[in-house]
PyMOL CGO cylinders between C-alpha atoms (Angstrom):
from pymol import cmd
from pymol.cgo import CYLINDER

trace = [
    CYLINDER, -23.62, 5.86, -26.58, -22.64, 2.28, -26.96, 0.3, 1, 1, 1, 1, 1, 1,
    CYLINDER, -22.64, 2.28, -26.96, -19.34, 1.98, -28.51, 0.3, 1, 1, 1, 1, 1, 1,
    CYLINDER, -19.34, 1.98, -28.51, -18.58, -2.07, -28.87, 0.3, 1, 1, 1, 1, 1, 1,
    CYLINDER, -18.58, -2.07, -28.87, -20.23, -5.08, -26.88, 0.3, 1, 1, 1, 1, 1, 1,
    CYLINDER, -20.23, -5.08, -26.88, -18.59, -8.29, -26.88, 0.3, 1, 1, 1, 1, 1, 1,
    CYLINDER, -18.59, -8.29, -26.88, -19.65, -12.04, -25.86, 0.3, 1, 1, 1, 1, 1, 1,
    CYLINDER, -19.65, -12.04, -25.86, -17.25, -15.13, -25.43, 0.3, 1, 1, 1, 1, 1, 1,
    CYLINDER, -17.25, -15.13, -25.43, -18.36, -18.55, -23.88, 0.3, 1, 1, 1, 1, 1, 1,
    CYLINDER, -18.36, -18.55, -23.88, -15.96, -21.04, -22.31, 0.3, 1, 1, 1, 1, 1, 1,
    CYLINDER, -15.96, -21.04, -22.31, -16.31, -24.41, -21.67, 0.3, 1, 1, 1, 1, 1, 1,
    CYLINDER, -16.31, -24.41, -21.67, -14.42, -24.79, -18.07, 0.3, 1, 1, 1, 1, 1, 1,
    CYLINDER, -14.42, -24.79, -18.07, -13.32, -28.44, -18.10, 0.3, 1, 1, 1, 1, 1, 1,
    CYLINDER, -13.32, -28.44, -18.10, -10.95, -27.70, -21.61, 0.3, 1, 1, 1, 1, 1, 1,
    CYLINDER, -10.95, -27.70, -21.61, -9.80, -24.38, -20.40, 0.3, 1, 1, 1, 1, 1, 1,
    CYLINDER, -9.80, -24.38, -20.40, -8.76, -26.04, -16.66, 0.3, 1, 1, 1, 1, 1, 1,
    CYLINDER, -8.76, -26.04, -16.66, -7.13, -28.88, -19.31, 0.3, 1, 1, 1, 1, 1, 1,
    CYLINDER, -7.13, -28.88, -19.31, -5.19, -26.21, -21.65, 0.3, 1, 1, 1, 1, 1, 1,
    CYLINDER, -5.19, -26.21, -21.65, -3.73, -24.71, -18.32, 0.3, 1, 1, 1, 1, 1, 1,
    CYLINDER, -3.73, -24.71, -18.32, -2.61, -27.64, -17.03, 0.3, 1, 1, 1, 1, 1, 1,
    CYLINDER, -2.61, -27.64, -17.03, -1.04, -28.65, -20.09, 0.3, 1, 1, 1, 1, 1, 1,
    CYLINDER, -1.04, -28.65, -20.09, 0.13, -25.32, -20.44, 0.3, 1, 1, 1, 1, 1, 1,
    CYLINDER, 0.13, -25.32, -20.44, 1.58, -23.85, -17.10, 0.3, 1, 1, 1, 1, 1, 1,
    CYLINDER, 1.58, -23.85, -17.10, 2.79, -20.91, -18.72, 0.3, 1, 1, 1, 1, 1, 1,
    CYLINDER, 2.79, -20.91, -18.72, -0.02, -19.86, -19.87, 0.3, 1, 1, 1, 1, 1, 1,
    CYLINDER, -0.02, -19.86, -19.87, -1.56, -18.56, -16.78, 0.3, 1, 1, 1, 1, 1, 1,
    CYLINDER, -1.56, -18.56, -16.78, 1.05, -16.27, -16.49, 0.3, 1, 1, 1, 1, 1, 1,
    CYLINDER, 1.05, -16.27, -16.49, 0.93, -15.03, -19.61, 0.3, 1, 1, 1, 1, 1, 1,
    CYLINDER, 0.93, -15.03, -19.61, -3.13, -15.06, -19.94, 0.3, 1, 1, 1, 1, 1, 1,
    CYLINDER, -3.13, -15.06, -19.94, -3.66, -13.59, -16.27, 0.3, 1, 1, 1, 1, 1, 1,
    CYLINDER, -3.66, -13.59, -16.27, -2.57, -10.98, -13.54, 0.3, 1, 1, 1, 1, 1, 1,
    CYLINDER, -2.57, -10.98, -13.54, -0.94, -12.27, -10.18, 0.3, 1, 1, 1, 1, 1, 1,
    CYLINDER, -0.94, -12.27, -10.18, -4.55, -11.58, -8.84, 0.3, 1, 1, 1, 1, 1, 1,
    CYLINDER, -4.55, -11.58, -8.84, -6.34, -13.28, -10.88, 0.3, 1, 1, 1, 1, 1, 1,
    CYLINDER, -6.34, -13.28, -10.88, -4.29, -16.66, -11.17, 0.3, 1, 1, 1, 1, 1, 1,
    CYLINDER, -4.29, -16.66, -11.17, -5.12, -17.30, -6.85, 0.3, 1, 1, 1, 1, 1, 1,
    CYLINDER, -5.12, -17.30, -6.85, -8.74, -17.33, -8.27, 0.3, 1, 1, 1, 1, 1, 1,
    CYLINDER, -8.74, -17.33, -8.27, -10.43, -21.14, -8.91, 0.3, 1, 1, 1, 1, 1, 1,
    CYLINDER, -10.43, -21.14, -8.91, -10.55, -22.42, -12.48, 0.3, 1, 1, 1, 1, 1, 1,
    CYLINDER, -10.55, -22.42, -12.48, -14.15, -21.58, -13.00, 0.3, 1, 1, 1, 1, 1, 1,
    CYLINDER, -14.15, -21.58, -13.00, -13.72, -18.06, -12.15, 0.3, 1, 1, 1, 1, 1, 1,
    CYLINDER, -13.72, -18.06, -12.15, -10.29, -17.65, -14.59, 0.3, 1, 1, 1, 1, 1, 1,
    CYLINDER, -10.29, -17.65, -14.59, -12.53, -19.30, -17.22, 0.3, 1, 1, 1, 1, 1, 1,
    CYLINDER, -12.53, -19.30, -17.22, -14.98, -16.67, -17.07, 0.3, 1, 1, 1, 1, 1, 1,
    CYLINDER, -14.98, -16.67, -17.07, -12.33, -13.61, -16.59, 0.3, 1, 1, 1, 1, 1, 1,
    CYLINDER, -12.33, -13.61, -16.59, -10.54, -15.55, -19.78, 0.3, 1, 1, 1, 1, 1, 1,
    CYLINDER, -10.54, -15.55, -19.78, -14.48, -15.04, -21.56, 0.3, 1, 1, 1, 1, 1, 1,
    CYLINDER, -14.48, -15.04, -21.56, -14.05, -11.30, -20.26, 0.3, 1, 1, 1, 1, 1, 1,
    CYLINDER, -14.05, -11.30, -20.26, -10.67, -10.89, -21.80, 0.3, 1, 1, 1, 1, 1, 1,
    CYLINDER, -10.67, -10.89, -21.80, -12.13, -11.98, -25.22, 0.3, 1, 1, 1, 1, 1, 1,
    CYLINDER, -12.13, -11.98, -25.22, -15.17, -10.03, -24.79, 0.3, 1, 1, 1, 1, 1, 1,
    CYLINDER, -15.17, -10.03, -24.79, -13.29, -7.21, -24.26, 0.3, 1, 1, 1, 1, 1, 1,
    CYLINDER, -13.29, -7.21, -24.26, -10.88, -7.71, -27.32, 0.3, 1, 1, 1, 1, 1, 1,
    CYLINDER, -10.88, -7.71, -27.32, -14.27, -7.86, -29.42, 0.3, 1, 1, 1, 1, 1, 1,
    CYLINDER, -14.27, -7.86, -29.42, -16.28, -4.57, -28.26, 0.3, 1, 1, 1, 1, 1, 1,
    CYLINDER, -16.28, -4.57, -28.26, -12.90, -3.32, -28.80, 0.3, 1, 1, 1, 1, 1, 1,
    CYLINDER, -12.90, -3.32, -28.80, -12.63, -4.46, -32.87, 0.3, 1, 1, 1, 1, 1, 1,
    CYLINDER, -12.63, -4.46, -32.87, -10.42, -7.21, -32.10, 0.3, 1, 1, 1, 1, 1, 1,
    CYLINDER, -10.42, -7.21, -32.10, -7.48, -5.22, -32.77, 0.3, 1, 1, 1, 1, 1, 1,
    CYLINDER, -7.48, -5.22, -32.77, -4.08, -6.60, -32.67, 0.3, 1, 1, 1, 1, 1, 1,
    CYLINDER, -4.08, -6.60, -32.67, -1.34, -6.70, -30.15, 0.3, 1, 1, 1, 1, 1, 1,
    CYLINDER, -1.34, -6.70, -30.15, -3.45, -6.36, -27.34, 0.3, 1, 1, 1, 1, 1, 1,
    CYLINDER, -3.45, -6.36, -27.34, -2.22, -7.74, -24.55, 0.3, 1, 1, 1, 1, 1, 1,
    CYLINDER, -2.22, -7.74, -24.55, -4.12, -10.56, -22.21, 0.3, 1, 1, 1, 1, 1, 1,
    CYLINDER, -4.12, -10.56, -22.21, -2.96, -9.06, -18.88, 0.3, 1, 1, 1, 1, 1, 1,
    CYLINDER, -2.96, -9.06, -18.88, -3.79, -5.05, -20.08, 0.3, 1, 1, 1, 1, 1, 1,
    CYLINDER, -3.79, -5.05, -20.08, -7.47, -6.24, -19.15, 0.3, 1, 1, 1, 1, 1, 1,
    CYLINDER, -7.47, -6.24, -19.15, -7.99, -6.85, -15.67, 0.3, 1, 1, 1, 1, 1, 1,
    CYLINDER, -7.99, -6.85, -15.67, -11.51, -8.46, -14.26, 0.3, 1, 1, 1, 1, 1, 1,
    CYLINDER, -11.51, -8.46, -14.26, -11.46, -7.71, -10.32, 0.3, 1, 1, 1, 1, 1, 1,
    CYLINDER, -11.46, -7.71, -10.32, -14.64, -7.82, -7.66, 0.3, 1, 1, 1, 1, 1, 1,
    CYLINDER, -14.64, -7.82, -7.66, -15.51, -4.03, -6.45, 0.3, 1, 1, 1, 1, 1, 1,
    CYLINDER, -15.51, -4.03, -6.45, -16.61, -3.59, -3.00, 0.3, 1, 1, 1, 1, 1, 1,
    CYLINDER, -16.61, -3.59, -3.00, -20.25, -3.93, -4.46, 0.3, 1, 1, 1, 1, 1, 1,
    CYLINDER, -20.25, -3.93, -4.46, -19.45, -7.59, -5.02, 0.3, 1, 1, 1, 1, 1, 1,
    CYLINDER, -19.45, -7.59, -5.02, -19.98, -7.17, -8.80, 0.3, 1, 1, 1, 1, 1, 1,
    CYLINDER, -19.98, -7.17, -8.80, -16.84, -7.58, -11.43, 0.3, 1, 1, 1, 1, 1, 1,
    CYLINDER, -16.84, -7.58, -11.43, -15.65, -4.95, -12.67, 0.3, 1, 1, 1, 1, 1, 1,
    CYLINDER, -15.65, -4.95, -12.67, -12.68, -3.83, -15.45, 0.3, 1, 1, 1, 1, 1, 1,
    CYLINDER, -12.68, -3.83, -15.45, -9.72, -2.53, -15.28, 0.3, 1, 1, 1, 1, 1, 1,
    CYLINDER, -9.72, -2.53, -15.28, -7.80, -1.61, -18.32, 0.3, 1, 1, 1, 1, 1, 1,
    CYLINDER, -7.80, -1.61, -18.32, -4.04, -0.93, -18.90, 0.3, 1, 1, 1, 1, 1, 1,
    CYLINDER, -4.04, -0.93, -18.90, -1.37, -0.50, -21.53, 0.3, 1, 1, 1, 1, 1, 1,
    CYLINDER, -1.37, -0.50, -21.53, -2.30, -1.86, -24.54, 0.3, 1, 1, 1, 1, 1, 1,
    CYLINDER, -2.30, -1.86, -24.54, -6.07, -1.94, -24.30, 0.3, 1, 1, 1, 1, 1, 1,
    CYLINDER, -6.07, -1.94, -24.30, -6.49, 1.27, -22.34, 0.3, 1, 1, 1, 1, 1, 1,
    CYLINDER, -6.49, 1.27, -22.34, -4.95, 3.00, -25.71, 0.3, 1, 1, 1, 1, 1, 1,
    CYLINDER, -4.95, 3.00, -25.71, -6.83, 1.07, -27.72, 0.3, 1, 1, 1, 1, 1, 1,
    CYLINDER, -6.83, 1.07, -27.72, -10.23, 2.32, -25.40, 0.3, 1, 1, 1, 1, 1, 1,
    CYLINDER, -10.23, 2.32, -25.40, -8.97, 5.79, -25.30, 0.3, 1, 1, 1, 1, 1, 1,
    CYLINDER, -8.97, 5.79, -25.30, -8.77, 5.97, -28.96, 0.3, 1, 1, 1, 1, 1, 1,
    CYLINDER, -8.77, 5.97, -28.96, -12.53, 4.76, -29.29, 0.3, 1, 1, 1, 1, 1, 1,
    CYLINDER, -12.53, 4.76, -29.29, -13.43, 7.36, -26.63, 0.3, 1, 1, 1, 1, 1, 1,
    CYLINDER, -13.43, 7.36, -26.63, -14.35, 4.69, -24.24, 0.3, 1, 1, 1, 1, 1, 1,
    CYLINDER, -14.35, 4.69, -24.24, -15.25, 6.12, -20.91, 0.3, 1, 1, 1, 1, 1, 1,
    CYLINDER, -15.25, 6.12, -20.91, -17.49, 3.58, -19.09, 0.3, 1, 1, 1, 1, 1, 1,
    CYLINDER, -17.49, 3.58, -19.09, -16.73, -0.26, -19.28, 0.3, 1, 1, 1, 1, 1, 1,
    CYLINDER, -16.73, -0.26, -19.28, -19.64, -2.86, -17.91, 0.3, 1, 1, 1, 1, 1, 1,
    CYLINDER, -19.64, -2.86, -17.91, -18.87, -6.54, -17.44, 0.3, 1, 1, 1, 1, 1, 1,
    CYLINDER, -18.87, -6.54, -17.44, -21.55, -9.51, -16.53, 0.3, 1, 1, 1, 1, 1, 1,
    CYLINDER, -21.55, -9.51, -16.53, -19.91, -12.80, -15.83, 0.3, 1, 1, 1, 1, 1, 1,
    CYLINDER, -19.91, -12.80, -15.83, -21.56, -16.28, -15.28, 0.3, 1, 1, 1, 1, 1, 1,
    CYLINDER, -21.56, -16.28, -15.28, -20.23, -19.35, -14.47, 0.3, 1, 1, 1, 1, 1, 1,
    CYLINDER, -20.23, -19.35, -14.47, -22.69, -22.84, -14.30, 0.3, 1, 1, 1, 1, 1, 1,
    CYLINDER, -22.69, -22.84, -14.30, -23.06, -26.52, -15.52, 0.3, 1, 1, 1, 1, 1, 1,
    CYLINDER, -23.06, -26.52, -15.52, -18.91, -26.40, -17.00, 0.3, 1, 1, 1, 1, 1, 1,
    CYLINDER, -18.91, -26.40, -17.00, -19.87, -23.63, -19.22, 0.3, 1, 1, 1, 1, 1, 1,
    CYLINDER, -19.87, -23.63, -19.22, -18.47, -19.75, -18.19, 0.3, 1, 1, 1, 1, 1, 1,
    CYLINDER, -18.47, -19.75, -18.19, -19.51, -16.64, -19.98, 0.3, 1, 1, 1, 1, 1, 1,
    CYLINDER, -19.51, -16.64, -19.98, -18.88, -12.99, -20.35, 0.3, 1, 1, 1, 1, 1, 1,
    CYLINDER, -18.88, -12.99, -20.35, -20.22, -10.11, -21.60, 0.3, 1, 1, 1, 1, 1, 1,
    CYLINDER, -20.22, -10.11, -21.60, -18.59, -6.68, -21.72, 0.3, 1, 1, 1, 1, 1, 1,
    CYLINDER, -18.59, -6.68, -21.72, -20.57, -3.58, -22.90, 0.3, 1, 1, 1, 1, 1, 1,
    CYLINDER, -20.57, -3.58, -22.90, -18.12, -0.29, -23.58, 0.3, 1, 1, 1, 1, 1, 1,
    CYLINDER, -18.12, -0.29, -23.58, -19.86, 3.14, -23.90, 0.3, 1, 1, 1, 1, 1, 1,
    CYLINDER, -19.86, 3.14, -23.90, -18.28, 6.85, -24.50, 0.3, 1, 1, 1, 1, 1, 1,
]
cmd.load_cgo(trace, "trace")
């Protein structure tokens, strides 16, 4: 059973102009894998974070790194969720997490589908 889906679009050139106006804010938005991506890809793992945050009711206090977006050895993204929004998955009885990400013409997108 489907327990939350979430969407979030991105527009890559404002995003790449936030960070660099905002240095800190890599750290504090993304794991020390993720920032040694390129801006389009943390654009669309940034759409996955809020994605994520919405299939899970937007709660708050959940925190930007406690959602991780990684490549498998399939070559597909995948989640991984920690502290803050693992609780807030294992209280919705989330057991399966699916992530689609897309990034093309300075627009990246995410969606994240959670099921039980």
């Amino acid at each position: 059973m489907i327990i939350g889906v979430g969407i979030d679009v991105v527009d890559v050139g404002r995003f790449v102009e936030t960070l660099t106006r905002t240095p800190r804010l890599t750290q504090r938005l993304f794991t020390d894998a993720e920032q040694r991506l390129p801006p389009a890809s943390l654009a669309a793992r940034f759409a996955a974070k809020e994605a994520v945050a919405k299939a899970l009711g937007a709660p708050v206090g959940l925190r930007w790194r406690d959602a991780e977006v990684h490549r498998g050895d399939d070559g597909r993204p995948h989640l991984s969720l920690h502290g803050t929004v693992q609780t807030r998955a294992d209280d919705l009885g989330v057991r399966r997490t699916h992530v689609s990400l897309s990034h093309d013409a300075g627009i990246a997108s995410a969606v994240v589908v959670l099921e039980d």
